[in-house]
N, C-alpha and C positions, 0 to 999 in steps of 0.2 A: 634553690628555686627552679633551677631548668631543670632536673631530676621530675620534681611535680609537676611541671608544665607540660614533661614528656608523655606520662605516664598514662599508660591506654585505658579507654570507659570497661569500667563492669563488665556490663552484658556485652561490648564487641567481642571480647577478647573469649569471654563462654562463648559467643556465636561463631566465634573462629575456630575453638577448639574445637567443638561439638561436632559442627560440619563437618571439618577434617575429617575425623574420626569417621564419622555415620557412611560420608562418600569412601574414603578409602575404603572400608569392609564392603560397602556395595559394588565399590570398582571390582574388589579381589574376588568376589563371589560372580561378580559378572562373565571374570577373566576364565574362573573356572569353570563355569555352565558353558561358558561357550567353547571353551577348550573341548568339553566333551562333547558338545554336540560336535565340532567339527570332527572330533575320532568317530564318532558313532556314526555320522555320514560316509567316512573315508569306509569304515567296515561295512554299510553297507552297501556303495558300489560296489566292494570289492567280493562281497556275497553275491549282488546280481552277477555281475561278470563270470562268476563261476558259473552259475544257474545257466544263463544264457550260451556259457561254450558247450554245454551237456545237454542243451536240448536238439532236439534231430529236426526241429522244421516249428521256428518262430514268425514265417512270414504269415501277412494278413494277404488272403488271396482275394481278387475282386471276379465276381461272378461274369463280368463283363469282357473280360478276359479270354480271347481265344486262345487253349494250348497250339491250336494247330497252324498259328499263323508265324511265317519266318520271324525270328527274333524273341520270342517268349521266354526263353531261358534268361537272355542279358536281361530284358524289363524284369524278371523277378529279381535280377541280384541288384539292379536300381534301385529297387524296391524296400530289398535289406538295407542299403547302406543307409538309409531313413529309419529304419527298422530298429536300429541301434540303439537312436533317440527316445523312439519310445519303449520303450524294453528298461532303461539305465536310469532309475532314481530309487529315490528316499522313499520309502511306503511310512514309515514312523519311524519320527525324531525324539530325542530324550523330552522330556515332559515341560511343558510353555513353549512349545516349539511347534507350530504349524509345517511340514513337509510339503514342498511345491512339488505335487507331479503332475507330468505332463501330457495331461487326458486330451485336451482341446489348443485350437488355436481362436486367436481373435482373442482371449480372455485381454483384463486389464493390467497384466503381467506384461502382454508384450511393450508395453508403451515403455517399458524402460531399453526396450529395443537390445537387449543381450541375454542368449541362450547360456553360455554359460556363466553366467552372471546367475542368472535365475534358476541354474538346475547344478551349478557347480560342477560341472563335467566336462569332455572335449574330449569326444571319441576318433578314433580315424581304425578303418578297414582297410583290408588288402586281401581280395580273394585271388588262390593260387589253383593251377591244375595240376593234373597228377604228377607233372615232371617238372613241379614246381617254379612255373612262368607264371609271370600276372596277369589275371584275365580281369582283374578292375581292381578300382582302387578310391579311396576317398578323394573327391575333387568336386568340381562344380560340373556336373552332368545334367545333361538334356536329355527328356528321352522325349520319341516321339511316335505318332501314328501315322503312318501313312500310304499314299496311293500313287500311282504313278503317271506320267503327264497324260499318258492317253484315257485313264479312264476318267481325270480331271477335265479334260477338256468335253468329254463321253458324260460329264455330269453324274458318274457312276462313282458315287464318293460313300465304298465301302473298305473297310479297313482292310491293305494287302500286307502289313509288314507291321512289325516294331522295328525301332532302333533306336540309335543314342550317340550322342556327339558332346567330346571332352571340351568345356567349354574354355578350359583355363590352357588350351591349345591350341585355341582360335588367336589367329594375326593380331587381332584387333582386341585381344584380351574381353577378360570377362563380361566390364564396364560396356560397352557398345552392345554386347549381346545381352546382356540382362536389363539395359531400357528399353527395351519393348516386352519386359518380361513383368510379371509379378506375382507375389509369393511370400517366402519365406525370407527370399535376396534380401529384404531390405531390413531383416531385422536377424541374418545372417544363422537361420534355423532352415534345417530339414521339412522342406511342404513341396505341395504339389504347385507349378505354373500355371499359368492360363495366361492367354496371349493379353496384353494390356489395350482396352478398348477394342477387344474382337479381330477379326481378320484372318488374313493366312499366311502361313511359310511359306515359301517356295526354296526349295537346296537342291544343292549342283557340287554334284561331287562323285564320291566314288568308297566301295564297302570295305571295309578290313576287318574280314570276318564279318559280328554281328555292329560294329561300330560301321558307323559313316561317319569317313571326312571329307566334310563339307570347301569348297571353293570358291563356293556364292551362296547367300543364303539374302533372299529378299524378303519382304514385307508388304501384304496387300493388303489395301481397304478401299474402299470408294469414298469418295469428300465428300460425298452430298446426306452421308448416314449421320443420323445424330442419336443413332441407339446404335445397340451390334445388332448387325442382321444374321442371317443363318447362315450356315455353310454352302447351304442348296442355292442359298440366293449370293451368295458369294459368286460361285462357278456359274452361275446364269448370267452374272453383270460380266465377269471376265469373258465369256464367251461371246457376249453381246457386242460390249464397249471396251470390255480389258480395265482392269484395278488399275489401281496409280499403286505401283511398286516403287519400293525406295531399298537400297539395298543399303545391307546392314554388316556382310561378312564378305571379302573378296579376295580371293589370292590366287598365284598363278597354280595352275594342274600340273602334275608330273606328267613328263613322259612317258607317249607308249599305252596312258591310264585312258579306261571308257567310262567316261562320265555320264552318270544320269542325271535326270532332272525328275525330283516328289517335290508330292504335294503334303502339307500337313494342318489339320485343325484343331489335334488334340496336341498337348504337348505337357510334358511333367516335369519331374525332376529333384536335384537334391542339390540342397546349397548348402556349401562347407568351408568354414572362413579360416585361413591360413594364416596362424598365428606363430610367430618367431620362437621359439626357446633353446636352452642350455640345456645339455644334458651329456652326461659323463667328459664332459672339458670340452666340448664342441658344440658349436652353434648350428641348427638346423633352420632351414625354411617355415618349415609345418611339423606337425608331430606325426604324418602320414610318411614326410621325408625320412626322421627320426628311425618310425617302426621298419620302414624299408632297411634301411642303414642295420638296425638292428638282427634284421631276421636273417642276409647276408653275413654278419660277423658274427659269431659265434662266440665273440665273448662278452658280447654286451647283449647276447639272447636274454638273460635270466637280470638283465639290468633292473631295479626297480628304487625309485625314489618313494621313501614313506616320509618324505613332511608335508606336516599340515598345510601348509602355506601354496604348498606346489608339488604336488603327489606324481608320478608316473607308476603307471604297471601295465603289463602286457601278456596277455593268456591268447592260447591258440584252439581249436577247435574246429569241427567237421558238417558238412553239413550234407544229409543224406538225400532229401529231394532233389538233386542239384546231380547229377553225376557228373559233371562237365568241372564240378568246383573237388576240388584234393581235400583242401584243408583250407583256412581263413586264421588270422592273424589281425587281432584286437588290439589298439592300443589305448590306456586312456589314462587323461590329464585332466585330474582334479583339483581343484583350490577352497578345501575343506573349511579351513579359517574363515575365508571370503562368504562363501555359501551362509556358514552357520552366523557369521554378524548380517547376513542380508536377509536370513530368516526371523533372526531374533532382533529385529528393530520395533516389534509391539512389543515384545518382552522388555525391553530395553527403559520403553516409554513408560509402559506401568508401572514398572517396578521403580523407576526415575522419579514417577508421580506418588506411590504410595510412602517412598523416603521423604519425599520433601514435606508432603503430611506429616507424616511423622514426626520429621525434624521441627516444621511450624508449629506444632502442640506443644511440643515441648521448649524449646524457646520462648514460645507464648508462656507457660506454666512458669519458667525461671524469669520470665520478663516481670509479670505480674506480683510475684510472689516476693521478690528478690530485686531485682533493680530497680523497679521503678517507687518500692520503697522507699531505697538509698536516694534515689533522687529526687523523691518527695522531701527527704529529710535534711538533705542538702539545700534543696531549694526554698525550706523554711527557713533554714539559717542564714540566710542569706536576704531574703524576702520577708518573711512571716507570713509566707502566704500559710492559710488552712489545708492541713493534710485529710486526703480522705482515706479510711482504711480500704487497705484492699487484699493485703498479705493473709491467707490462712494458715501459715509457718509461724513459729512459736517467737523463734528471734527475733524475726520482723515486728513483729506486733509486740513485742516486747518494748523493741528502740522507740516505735509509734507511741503508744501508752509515755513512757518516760517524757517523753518532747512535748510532745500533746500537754500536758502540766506547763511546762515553761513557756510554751507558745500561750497559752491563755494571759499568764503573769506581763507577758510583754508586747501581746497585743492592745493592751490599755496605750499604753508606753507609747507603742506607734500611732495608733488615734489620734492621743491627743498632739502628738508632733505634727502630726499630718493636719489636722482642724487647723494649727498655728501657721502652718505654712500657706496654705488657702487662704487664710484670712489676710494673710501677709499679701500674697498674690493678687488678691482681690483687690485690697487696699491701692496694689500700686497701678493697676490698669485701669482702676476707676480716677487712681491722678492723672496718670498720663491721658485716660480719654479727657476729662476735665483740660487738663492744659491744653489736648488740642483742639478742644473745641475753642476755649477762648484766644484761641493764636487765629485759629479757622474764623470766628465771628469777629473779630476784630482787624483782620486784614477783607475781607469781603464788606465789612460795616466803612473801612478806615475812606477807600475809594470816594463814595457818594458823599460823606461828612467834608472831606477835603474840598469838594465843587462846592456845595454848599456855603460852609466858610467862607471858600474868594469868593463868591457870585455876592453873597450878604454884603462882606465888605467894601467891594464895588459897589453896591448899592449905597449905602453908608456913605461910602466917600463922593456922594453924588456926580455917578457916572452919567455922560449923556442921555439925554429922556428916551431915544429910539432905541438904545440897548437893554433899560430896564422893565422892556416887555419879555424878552427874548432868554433877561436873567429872571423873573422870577419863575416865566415857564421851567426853565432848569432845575430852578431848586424845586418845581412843583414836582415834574419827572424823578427827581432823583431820591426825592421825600416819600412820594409813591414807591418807588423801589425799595427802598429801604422798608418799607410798611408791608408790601409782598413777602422782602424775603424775613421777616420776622414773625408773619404766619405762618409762613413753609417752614421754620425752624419749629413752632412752636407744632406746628401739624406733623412733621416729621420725630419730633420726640413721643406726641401722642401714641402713631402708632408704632413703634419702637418700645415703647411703654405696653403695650396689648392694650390701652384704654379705650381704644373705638371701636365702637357697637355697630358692626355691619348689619344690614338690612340681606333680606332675600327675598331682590326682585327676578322675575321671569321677564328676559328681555332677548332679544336678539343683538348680537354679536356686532353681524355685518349691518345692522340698519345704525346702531349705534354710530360704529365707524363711518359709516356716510355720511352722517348727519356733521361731525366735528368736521370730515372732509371738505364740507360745501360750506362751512365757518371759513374756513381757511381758505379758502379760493382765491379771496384778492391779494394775499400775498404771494400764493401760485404765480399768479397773470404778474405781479408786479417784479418777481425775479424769474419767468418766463418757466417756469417748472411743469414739467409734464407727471400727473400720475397715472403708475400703470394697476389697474385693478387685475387682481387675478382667485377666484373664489370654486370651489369645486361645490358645495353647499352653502345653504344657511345654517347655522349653529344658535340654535337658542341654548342661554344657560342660567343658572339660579344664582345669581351673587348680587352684591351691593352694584347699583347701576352708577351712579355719580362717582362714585371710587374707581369702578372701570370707567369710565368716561375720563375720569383723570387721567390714569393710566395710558389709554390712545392717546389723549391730547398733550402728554408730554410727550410721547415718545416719537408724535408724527409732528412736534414744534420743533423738535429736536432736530429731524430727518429736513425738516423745510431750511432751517439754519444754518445745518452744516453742506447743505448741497450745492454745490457753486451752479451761477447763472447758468440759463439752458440747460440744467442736467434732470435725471429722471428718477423717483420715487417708486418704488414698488410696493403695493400692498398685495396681501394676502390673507383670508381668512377661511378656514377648513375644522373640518374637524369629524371624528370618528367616534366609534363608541363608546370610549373613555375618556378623550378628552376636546375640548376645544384650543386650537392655534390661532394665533395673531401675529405675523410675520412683516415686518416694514424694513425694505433697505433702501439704501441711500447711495449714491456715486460719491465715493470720499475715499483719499488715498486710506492705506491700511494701517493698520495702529500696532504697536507691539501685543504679544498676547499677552505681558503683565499692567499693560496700559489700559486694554479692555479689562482687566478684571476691578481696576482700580474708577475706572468710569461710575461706581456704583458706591464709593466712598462719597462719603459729605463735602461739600465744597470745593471734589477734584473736578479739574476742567483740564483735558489736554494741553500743553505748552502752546502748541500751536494753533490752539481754538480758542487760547484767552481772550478774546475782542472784548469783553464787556458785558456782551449779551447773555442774558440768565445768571441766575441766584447759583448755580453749583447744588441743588436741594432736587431739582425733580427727576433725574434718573433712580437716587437712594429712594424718594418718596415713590417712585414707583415700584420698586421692587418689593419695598416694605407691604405694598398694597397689593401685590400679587401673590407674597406667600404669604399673608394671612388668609387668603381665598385657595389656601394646600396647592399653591403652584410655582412658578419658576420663571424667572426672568436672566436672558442670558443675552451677551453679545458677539459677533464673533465676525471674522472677516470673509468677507464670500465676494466669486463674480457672477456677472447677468452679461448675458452677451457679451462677453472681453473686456468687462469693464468691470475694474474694480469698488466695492460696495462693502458699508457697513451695513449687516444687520441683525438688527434687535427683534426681538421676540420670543414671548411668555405662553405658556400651556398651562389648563385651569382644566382640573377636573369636574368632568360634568355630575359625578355622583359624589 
């Protein structure tokens, strides 16, 4: 028996296999497409990088550009080491593969804020002179325009100079100087600067060569600007009133050194993010430290890492516009694997989505065809439920047909079992209602019979003459009573029966209610009862008027009864486009929730509301008279102002 209890469904176990199956081959084929593409990426850096050491003059020159101004030569090799960037991609990847090159900036590429994330690469340069010193080198470099303090202050703001300042050499590190900077820095790519919200440089320092280092370098703007103003109106305010400078770079001068003081408005540059690695059993800073390292020893020249995962290679090459540069030395760090799964995440998705199509048809097709046969056919054996065909497989409809025959033979069989049992069922709910009616009608008849009895008998036994006014009132009251509540049974089987022929009067709602309201008034005044009206329209509706009249007049005799002295009544009546509402609550502590639903049985009165008062018959007789008018009568515990309330009320469709 636990062998068959263990024993997994049909179709899970095909749905487990199948899957299996369909993903794995997808995984393995995924594994391999992108293996390739990441080879085909690694070969084709490794193609530009050659293209690029053999060409004689790759810079993009800008027509704005004075040769003849000091510093020209360093702004062009600035120029290059950006140059790199765009020069080194993918032009075409193996097929389902879209190639990210990097034509523009601002695309919605950057938002994932990593150059070689998105381009799979990580160049670093090192240009050398003829007796092979470094005259630059990959870093975070400034370059700038500039003018000197006299022609700044002379308002004479035409370009005297380029230069350029290592910015990863500043005191105060990178951070400090690249927040007032912005660019590329923040998404740690090769762009041009521009000063952040306008203004001006001002640096103090001194030249090595075509570098400056800087000793102070400040920061002007005026506070009262809420655009960038111009340069011309820059040097006009500082002339005037002088900028609010904040200094940004400070450190002490050497000895002996003649420091100037420029001005600068234009500024550029290249940002280059200094990434850690391993390579031939030693740990480098950057891959710019690495290539250094490299091109120094002699036996890790010709080093090169080919895995996909984390490639290195290093080519060298000359550059002939440039006389001042020897040779130039390339390195670069590729992550081919990386690149080609961040290329191929729509390949990934479609091909992901067209498997699982796939996979759902056909599942679907064994679903239909095949399991859910079997467990049609299990489920008659067990049931008798009717199978319906659905298999177009030969088996299947075989097993159908066969079963199909015995199931006709032995749905007689169940019929008539079933007709016995109903009737059996029937039989005994119709006793038990019988019995409780007569337990119900004979404990609510037994009360009023009992006073009667002794009041008669005292009479009989000729009790004094001044009490036998006061006993046959009794027994008149309680003969009356008893005479109510055996119309209210008799009216309450009626429509319980469906035997009462409603009427379709056109009345109003709330005029009704008022009317039963100003009936009841003197017992208002006489246990000091406040009612609160509250109505947002009038509601006319079509039903039997005297049946609704009943209906309020129980349910608001009810609300006057159970309300203790001085308490307050709420009426409401509203209603919308489908139906009409009658809402009445009452101050009454709160009832259990299976005790309100039991308020609607025959003859039930709360424990605690037994006084005497009322037959037990007109809450059932209400409800019975609200849904044969297609609506609902409910109770439920609510508060009004902090006070806790019963209340009742029914909703009747107006159409």
């Amino acid at each position: 028996m636990d062998k068959e209890k263990n024993r997994p469904k049909t179709f899970k176990t095909i749905a487990i296999r199948i899957t299996a199956l369909v993903l794995s081959v997808w995984l393995v084929f995924m594994v391999l497409l992108t293996w390739a593409v990441a080879k085909d990426f690694q070969q084709q850096i490794e193609t530009k990088a050659h293209e690029l050491t053999a060409l004689s003059n790759h810079i993009r020159f800008s027509s704005h550009l004075d040769p003849e101004i000091p510093g020209y030569a360093s702004l062009l090799r600035c120029m290059r080491l950006s140059d790199f960037y765009y020069y080194l991609s993918a032009d075409q990847l193996f097929p389902f593969v879209l190639p990210q090159v990097p034509d523009s900036y601002g695309s919605d590429d950057w938002f994932y804020g990593k150059w070689d994330l998105l381009y799979g690469f990580h160049p670093a340069v090192i240009f050398y002179d003829a007796d092979q010193n470094v005259l630059m080198q990959s870093g975070n470099v400034l370059t700038f325009t500039y003018c000197t303090e006299a022609s700044w202050h002379a308002q004479n703001l035409l370009a005297e100079g380029y230069s350029w300042i290592d910015i990863d050499a500043l005191p105060q590190g990178r951070e400090r100087m690249m927040g007032y900077l912005w660019g590329g820095v923040q998404a740690d790519m090769p762009s041009s600067f521009y000063l952040w919200g306008g203004g001006v440089l001002r640096f103090t320092g001194y030249f090595e060569g075509e570098r400056f280092e800087p000793t102070s370098v400040d920061y002007g703007r005026p506070s009262y600007f809420h655009t960038e103003p111009t340069t011309q109106l820059l040097a006009k305010i500082d002339a005037a009133t002088g900028l609010n400078w904040e200094n940004i770079v400070s450190d002490d001068a050497p000895e002996h050194q003649k420091l100037v003081t420029l001005y600068s408005w234009e500024v550029g540059g290249y940002s280059y993010e200094h990434q850690n690695l391993t390579a031939n059993g030693s740990r480098y800073d950057s891959l710019v430290d690495y290539l250094e390292t490299a091109m120094d020893d002699e036996r890790w020249y010709n080093y090169r890492r080919e895995s996909l995962f984390d490639s290195i290679m290093i080519f060298t090459g000359k550059i002939k516009d440039d006389p001042e540069v020897g040779t130039y030395a390339l390195a670069i760090r590729c992550w081919p694997v990386q690149y080609a799964m961040w290329r191929m995440i729509p390949t990934y998705l479609v091909s992901f989505g067209l498997v699982a199509v796939a996979l759902w048809l056909i599942l679907r097709s064994i679903r239909r065809n095949v399991t859910n046969t079997l467990d049609m056919l299990v489920h008659r054996l067990t049931t008798d439920a009717p199978i319906e065909h659905l298999s177009r497989w030969k088996e299947p409809h075989a097993l159908e047909a066969i079963l199909k025959g015995e199931q006709a033979q032995r749905r007689g069989l169940v019929n008539d079992n079933q007709q016995l049992r109903s009737s059996l069922e029937f039989a005994k709910n119709a006793e038990e209602n019988r019995r409780q009616l007569v337990s119900n009608i004979t404990h609510e008849l037994k009360t009023p019979l009992a006073i009667i009895h002794s009041y008669a008998e005292a009479l009989q036994s000729g009790i004094a003459e001044e009490k036998k006014e006061k006993y046959l009132a009794t027994i008149l009251e309680e003969a009356e009573r008893m005479d109510a509540m055996v119309l209210e049974m008799l009216d309450h089987s009626r429509l319980e029966s469906g035997k009462v022929k409603l009427s379709a009067d056109h009345f109003s709602l709330l005029k009704l209610t008022e009317g039963i309201a100003e009936k009841l008034a003197p017992a208002l005044e006489e246990r000091q009862l406040r009612l609160s009206w509250g109505f947002h329209n009038d509601c006319f509706l079509t039903a039997d008027e005297a049946r609704m009249g009943q209906v309020v007049t129980n349910l608001l005799t009810n609300a006057v009864r159970y309300t203790p002295d001085g308490g307050t009544i709420w009426l409401r009546v509203f209603s919308d486009e489908k139906d009409a509402t009658f809402q009445i609550e009452n101050e009454a502590e709160h009832l259990p929730e299976e005790v309100l639903e039991k308020l609607f049985e025959t003859f039930y009165r709360a424990e605690d509301s037994r006084t005497g008062k009322g037959t037990g018959l007109g809450l059932p007789i209400a409800r019975s008279i609200v849904e044969l008018h297609r609506g609902r009568l409910v109770a439920q515990n609510t508060w009004v102002n902090g006070e806790k309330c019963i209340q009742f009320s029914f909703t009747i469709p107006l159409k």
